[in-house]
N, C-alpha and C positions, 0 to 999 in steps of 0.2 A: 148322460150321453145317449144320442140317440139312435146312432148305424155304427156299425163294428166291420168296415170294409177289411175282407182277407184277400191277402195275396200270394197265394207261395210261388215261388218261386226257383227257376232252376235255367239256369247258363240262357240267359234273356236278354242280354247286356244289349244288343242292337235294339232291342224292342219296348226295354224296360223303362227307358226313359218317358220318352213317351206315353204309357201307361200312366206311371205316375204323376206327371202333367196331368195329366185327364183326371187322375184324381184331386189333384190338390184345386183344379181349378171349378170344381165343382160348386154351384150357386148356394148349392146346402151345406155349412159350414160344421152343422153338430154331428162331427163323426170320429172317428178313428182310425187309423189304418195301419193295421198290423201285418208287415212284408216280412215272411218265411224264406229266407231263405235256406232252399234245400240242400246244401252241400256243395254250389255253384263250383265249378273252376276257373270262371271267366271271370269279368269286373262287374260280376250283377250283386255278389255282396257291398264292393267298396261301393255303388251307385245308390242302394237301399241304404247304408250307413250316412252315406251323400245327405238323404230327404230327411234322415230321423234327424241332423245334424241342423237344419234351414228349418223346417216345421216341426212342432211339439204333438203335429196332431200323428204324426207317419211315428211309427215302433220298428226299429229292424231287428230282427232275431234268426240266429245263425244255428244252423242243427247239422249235424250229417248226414248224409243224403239217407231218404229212407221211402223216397215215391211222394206222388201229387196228395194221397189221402192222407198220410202223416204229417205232412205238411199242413195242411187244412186242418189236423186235429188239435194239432198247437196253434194255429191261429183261433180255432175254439175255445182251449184253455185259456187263451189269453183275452180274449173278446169280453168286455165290461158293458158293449150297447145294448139297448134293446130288440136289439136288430141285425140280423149280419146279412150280409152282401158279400160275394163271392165274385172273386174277378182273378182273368189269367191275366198272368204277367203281360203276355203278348196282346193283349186288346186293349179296347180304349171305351171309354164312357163320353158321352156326348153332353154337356155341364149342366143338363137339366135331370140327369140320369136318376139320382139320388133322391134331388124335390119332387117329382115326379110321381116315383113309387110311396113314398112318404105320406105324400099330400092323397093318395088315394088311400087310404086306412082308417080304419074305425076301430073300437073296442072286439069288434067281431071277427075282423080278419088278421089269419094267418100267416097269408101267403099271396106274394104281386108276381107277378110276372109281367113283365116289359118286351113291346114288339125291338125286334133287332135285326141287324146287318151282319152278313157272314162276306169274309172277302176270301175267294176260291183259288184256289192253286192256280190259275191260269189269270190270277188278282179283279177276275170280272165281279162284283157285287150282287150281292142276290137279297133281297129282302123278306123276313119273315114279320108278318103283320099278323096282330092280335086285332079284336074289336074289344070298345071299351065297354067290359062287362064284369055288374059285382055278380059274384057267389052269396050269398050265406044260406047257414041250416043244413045238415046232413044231403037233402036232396039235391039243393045245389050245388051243392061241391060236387055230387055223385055226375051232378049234368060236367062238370067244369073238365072231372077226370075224364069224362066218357065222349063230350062232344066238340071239345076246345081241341087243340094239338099238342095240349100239355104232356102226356105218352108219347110223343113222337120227339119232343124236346128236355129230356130231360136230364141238363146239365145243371150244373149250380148256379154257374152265373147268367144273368138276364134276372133273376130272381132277389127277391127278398124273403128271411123267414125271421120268426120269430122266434130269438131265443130261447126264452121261459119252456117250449114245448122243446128245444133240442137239450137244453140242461136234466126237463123232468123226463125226461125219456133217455136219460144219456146216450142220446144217440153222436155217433163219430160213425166215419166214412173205413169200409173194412180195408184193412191194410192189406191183407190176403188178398185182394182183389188187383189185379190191374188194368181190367176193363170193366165196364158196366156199374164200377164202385158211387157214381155220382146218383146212377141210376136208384139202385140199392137202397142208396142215403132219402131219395125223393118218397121212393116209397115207403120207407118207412115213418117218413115225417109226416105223408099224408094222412097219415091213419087219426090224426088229431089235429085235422084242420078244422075248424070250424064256420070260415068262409074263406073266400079268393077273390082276387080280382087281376082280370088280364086288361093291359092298358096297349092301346094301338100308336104312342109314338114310338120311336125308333130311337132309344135312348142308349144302344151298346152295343159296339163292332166287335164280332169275333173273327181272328185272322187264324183261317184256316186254310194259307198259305205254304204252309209248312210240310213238305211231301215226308218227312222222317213222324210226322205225327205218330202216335202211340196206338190211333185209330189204325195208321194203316199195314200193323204188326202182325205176325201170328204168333200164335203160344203153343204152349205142350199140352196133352188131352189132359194132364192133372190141374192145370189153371181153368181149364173149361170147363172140367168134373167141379170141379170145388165153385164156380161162377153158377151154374145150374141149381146145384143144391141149395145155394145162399138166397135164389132167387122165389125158391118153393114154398115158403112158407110166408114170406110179404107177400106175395101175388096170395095167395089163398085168400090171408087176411081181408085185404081189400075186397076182394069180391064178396065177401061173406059180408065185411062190415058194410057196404055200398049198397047190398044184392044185385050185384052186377050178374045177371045171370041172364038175360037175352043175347041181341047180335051187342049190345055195347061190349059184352067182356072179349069180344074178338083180338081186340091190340094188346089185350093183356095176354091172352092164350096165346096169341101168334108171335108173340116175345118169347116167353115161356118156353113155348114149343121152339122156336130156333136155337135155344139154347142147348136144347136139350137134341137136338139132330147137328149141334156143331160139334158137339161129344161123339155121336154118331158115327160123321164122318171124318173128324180127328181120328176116330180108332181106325177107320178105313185107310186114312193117310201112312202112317204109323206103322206097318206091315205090309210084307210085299208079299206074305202065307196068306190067302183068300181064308184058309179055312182056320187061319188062326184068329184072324180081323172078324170072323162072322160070328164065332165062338165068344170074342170078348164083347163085341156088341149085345146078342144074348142074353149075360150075364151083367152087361148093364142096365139093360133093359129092367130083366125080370127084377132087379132089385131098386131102383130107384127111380121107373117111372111114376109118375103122381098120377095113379089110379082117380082115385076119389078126386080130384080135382076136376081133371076129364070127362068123367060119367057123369059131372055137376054144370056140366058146359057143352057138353060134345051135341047136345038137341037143339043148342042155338042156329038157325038157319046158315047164318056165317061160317061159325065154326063147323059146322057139318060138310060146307059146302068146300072151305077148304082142307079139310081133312079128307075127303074126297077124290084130292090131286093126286096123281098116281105115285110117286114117291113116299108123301104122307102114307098113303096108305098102305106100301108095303111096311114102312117101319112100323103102325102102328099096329102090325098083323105079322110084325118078327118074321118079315118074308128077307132076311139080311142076304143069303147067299144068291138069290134072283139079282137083289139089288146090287152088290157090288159087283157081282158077273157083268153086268150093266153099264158099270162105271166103268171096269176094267175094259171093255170090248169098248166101250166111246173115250177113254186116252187113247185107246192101242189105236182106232182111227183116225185119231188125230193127231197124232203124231207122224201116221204113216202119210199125211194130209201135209204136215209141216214140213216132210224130207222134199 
């Protein structure tokens, strides 16, 4: 078998259909497709039971709910292709989607990435275009990470990887995570690519239609403490393994870094004591900013230039009770702005 298409799955029922059309009708027939469902309450298990029941190639498997990466991680366990593909319930594949990426690989590559379609909360279409270009060899890929938009997209699906490298690397998507966990997963996969190739058709609609999306959440400073630190040690990697060390490593710092200033200002949120919020800032600071990371990056033109910004630069100079003085005197005016 040759693609090991996952889907997990959770209360889709208006959407899922669909979906799985899109898969079954796909021109490339050697695949699988193993539909997770997450613990649904709706008819989106009886509909996945539905495809496993009509095609031999669809598996439906039923778990309790446990989030989007658990879900993915048993569609892992169960994945026998060479190949897996990642798809939400709620999008659809275009029936070239599969041959496409496929028919672009060699012994050398890794990793496809496919141009796509995002349809927007207001249902307007908006188009993300790749050019068609291989990677191979360390340097390449360093180009693919650094000068493609591959940092800026990095979801699972649109993509294909290659097994073999997520089995010898046990790598699974962290379950602790509820944001940025796809991310996580990319980076860590990259680290043993040995080529790429991005393809400029438009093989797969993401419908990010959905105003309850999990994007447009907020969480507790302990999800985004525990999100920061996860993220310190893959970003390091990469740069060290890539030597990403001019203005390219800027989208890796400037990631890094907002995650690590949404902790920031999560503890600012969090307390209405200025001088208690400034104190536990402080102490987060002093203990878990990535020094050596920093000092390895911070001479880049880029990164200098945005560290610079007057914000950055108070945090990265623990100037905290200036800056939340700041914030607090621009809500109190804008609220007085709103009466």
């Amino acid at each position: 078998m040759k693609i090991s298409v996952i889907i997990p799955i959770y209360n889709t029922e208006q959407k899922l259909v669909r979906c799985l059309d899109s898969v079954r009708n796909q021109s490339f027939s050697d695949f699988e497709c193993i539909m997770v469902d997450d613990g649904s309450t709706d008819d989106s298990p009886k509909i996945a039971d539905r495809y496993a029941a009509i095609d031999s190639r669809f598996k439906a498997i039923h778990k309790p709910n446990g989030g989007v990466s658990s879900a993915r991680n048993v569609g892992l366990d169960q994945a026998a292709g060479e190949w897996i593909v990642f798809v939400d319930s709620d999008d659809v594949l275009k029936e070239n989607h599969l041959s496409i990426m496929y028919s672009a690989i060699n012994m050398q590559i890794d990793f496809v990435y496919t141009s796509w379609e995002v349809i927007k909360r207001d249902n307007s279409i908006r188009n993300i275009i790749s050019k068609d270009i291989c990677y191979q060899g360390k340097e390449q890929v360093r180009d693919f990470i650094c000068k493609s938009e591959i940092l800026d997209y990095m979801m699972p699906w649109g993509k294909m990887f290659r097994r073999s490298i997520i089995e010898n690397k046990k790598l699974r998507f962290d379950t602790n995570l509820t944001i940025s966990e796809d991310r996580l997963f990319c980076y860590n996969y990259l680290l043993d690519v040995r080529g790429a190739v991005t393809l400029s058709d438009i093989s797969y609609t993401h419908d990010a239609s959905d105003i309850n999306s999990l994007s447009n959440c907020s969480y507790s400073t302990k999800i985004y403490e525990y999100r920061y630190k996860a993220f310190i040690a893959p970003t390091s990697q990469l740069i060290k393994h890539f030597n990403i060390y001019t203005d390219d490593s800027f989208l890796l710092w400037k990631y890094l870094w907002s995650l690590f200033t949404t902790v920031i200002f999560s503890i600012n949120s969090s307390s209405s004591n200025i001088w208690t919020m400034t104190k536990k800032q402080k102490k987060f600071f002093s203990k878990y900013f990535c020094w050596d990371l920093y000092n390895l990056l911070k001479d880049a033109p880029k990164n200098q230039l945005f560290m610079k910004r007057p914000e950055n630069n108070q945090i990265i100079k623990q100037q905290f009770l200036s800056l939340n003085m700041k914030i607090f005197i621009r809500k109190f005016l804008q609220k007085i702005k709103n009466k």
